[in-house]
C-alpha positions as CSV (number, residue, x, y, z in Angstrom):
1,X,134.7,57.9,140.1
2,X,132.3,60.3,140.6
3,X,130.9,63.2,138.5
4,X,128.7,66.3,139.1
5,X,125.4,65.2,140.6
6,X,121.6,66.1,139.8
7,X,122.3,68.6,142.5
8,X,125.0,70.7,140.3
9,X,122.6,70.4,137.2
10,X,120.0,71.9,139.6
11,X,122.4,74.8,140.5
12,X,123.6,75.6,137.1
13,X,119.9,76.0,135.8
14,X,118.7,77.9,138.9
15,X,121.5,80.4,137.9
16,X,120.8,80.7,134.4
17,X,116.8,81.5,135.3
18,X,117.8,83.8,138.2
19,X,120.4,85.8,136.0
20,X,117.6,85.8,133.4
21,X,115.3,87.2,135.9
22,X,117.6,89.6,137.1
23,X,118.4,90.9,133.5
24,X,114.5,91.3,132.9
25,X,113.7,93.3,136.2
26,X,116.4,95.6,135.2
27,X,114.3,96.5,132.3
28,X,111.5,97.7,133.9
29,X,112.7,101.4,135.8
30,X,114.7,101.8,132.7
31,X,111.1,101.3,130.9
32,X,109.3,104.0,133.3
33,X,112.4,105.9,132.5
34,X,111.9,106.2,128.4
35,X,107.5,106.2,128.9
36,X,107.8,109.1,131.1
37,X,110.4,110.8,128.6
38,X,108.3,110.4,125.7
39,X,105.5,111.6,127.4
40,X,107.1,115.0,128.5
41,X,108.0,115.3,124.8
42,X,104.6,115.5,123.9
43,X,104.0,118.5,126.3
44,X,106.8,121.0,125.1
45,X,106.5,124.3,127.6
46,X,104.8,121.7,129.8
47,X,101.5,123.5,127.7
48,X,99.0,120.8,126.3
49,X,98.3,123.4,123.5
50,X,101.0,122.3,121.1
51,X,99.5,118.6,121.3
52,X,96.4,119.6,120.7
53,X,96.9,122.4,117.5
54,X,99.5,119.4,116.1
55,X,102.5,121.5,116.5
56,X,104.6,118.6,118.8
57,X,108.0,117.1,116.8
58,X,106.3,114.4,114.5
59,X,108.9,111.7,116.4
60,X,107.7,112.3,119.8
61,X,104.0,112.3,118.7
62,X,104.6,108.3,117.4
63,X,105.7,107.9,121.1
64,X,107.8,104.7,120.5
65,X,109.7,105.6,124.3
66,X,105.5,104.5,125.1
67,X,104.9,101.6,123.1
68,X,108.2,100.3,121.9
69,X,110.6,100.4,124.6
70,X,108.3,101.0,127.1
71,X,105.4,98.4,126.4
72,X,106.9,95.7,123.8
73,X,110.4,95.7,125.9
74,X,108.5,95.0,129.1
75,X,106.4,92.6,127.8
76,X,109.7,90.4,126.1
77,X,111.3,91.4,129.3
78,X,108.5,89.7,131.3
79,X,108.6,86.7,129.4
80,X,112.4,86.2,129.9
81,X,112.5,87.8,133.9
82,X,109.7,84.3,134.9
83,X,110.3,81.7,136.8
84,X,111.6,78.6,135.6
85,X,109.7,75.8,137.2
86,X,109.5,72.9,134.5
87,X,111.8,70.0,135.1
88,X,113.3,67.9,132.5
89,X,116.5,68.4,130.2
90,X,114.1,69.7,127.1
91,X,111.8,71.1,128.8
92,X,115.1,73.3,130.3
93,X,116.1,74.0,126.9
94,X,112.7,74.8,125.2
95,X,112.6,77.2,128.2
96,X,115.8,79.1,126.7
97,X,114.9,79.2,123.4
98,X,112.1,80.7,124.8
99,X,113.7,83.1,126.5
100,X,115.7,83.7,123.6
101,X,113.0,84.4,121.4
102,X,111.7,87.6,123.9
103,X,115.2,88.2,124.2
104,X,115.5,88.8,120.1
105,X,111.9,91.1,120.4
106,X,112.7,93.7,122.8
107,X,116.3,93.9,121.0
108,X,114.2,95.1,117.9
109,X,112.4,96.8,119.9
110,X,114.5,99.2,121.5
111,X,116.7,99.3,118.0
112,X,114.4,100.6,116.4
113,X,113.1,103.1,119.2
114,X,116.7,104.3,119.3
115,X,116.7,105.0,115.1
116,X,113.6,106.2,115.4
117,X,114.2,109.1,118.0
118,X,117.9,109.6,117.1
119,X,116.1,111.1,114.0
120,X,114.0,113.1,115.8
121,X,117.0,114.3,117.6
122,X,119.0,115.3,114.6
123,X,116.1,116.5,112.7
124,X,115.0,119.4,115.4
125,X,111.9,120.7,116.5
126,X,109.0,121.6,115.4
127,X,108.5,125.5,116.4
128,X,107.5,128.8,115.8
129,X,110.1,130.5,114.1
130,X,110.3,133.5,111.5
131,X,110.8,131.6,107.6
132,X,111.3,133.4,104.2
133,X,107.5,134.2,104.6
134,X,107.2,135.3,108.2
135,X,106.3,133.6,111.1
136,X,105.6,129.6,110.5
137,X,105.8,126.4,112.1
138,X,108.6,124.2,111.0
139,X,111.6,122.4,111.5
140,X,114.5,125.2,111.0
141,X,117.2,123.3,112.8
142,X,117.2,120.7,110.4
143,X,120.0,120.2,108.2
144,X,119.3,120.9,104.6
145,X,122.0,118.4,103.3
146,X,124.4,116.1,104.6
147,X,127.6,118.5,104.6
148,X,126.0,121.3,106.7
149,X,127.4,121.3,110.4
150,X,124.5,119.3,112.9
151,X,122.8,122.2,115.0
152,X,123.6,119.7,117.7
153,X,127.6,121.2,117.5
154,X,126.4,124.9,117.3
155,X,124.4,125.8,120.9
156,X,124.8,129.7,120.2
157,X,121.8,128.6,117.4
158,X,119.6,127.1,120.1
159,X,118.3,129.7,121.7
160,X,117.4,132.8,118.6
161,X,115.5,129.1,116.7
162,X,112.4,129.3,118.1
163,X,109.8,131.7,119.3
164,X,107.8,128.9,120.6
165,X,107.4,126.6,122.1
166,X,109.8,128.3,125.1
167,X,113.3,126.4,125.5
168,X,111.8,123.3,123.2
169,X,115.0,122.9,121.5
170,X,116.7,121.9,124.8
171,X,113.8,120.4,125.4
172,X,114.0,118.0,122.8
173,X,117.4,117.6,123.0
174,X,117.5,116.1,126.7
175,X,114.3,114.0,126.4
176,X,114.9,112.2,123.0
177,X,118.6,111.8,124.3
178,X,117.2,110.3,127.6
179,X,115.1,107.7,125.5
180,X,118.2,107.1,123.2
181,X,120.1,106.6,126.4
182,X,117.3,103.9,127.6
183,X,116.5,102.5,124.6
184,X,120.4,101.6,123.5
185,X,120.3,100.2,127.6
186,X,117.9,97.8,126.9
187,X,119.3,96.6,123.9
188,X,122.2,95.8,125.3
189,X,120.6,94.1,128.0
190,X,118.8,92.3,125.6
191,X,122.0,91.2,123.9
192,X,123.5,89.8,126.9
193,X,120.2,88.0,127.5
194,X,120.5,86.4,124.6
195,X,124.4,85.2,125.1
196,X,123.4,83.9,128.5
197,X,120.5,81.8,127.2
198,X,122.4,80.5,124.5
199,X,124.7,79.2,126.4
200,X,122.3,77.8,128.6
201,X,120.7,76.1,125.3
202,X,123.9,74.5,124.6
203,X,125.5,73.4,127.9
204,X,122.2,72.7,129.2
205,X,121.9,68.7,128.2
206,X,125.8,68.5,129.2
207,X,124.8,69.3,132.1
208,X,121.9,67.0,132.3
209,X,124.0,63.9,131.1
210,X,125.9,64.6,134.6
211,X,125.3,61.7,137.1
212,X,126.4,59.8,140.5
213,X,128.1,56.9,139.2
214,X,129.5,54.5,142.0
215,X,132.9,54.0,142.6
C-alpha cells in the first residue's frame, strides 16, 4: 500500500506558512490604518495648539493606535507573516509554537488598545466648555455614574458640548472608533493565527510520520 509521500508533508507545511504569511500581511494596512487614526486624534481642529497647551483627550495623547497596534502588532505580525525555510519535523513545529507565541503578543496587544480607547470613547473629550465656574477645560460628556444615558445615544448633545476644539466630539468619536474597529481586526486575526498554528503544532509530526512504503 502506499501512503501520503514527503511530497504531501511538503504541501501541507508550505500551506500552513503561506496562510501564516498571508494572515500577517493583512496586518500591516490595517496597522497604517489605526497609526494614522491616533495621530489625527492628537491634532483635534487639525490645530497643533491643543497638543501643545495639553488640552488633547488624555487617551489619544498615550497613542496606543501608535505603539500598540500599530508598532507591537506589526512587529508579532512580522514574526508570524516569515518564511518558513527550516526542514525537519521539530524544527516545523518549533517554528509554530513560534508563531504562536507572536500570535498570543499582538492579541494582547490590540486587546488592550481596544480597552484602552473604548474608554476614551465613552469617557469624551477634553474641551472648552462653560462649567459651574465659567469657561474650563474638561470632560463634560462623561458620564457621572453608571445609570446616566451614554452621550454616545444622545447626538442633539454633541454639538452645544464644546466651544473648542471645533467639531472634536465627532471628532473623537470617528477616530477612536476607527482604531477600535482596527484594533478588534487584528485581534481576531491574531486569534485565527493562533488556531491555524496550533493545528499545525499538532498534525504537524502526523504528517511527518507519512512515508512511501512499497507495495
Amino acid at each position: 500500500s502506499v501512503y501520503p509521500s514527503e511530497t504531501g508533508k511538503r504541501t501541507v507545511g508550505m500551506y500552513s506558512t503561506r496562510c501564516s504569511r498571508l494572515l500577517g500581511l493583512t496586518m500591516v494596512p490595517v496597522a497604517v490604518v489605526s497609526t494614522l487614526a491616533n495621530v489625527l486624534l492628537l491634532f483635534p481642529d487639525l490645530h497643533h495648539r491643543y497638543l501643545i497647551e495639553r488640552h488633547v483627550t488624555p487617551e489619544a495623547v498615550w497613542c496606543t493606535g501608535i505603539w500598540l497596534s500599530g508598532f507591537v502588532v506589526l512587529v508579532a505580525a512580522r514574526g508570524f507573516a516569515s518564511r518558513y525555510t527550516k526542514e525537519g519535523c521539530c524544527l516545523f513545529r518549533a517554528d509554530m509554537l513560534c508563531r504562536i507565541a507572536y500570535s498570543c503578543v499582538a492579541l494582547c496587544a490590540a486587546a488592550f488598545c481596544y480597552l484602552f480607547n473604548y474608554n476614551g470613547l465613552m469617557r469624551g473629550p477634553l474641551c472648552l466648555h462653560n462649567g459651574t465656574e465659567g469657561l474650563e477645560w474638561d470632560r463634560p460628556l462623561k458620564r457621572q455614574d453608571i445609570h446616566e444615558v451614554s452621550y454616545l445615544w444622545e447626538p442633539e448633545r454633541w454639538a452645544s458640548a464644546c466651544l473648542e476644539p471645533r467639531g472634536v466630539v465627532m471628532w473623537n468619536i470617528v477616530l477612536f472608533s476607527t482604531i477600535m474597529a482596527a484594533s478588534g481586526l487584528q485581534a481576531m486575526i491574531c486569534v485565527v493565527q493562533i488556531v491555524h498554528t496550533m493545528l499545525g503544532v499538532i498534525f504537524g509530526p502526523q504528517i511527518c510520520k507519512n512515508k512511501v512504503v512499497p507495495v
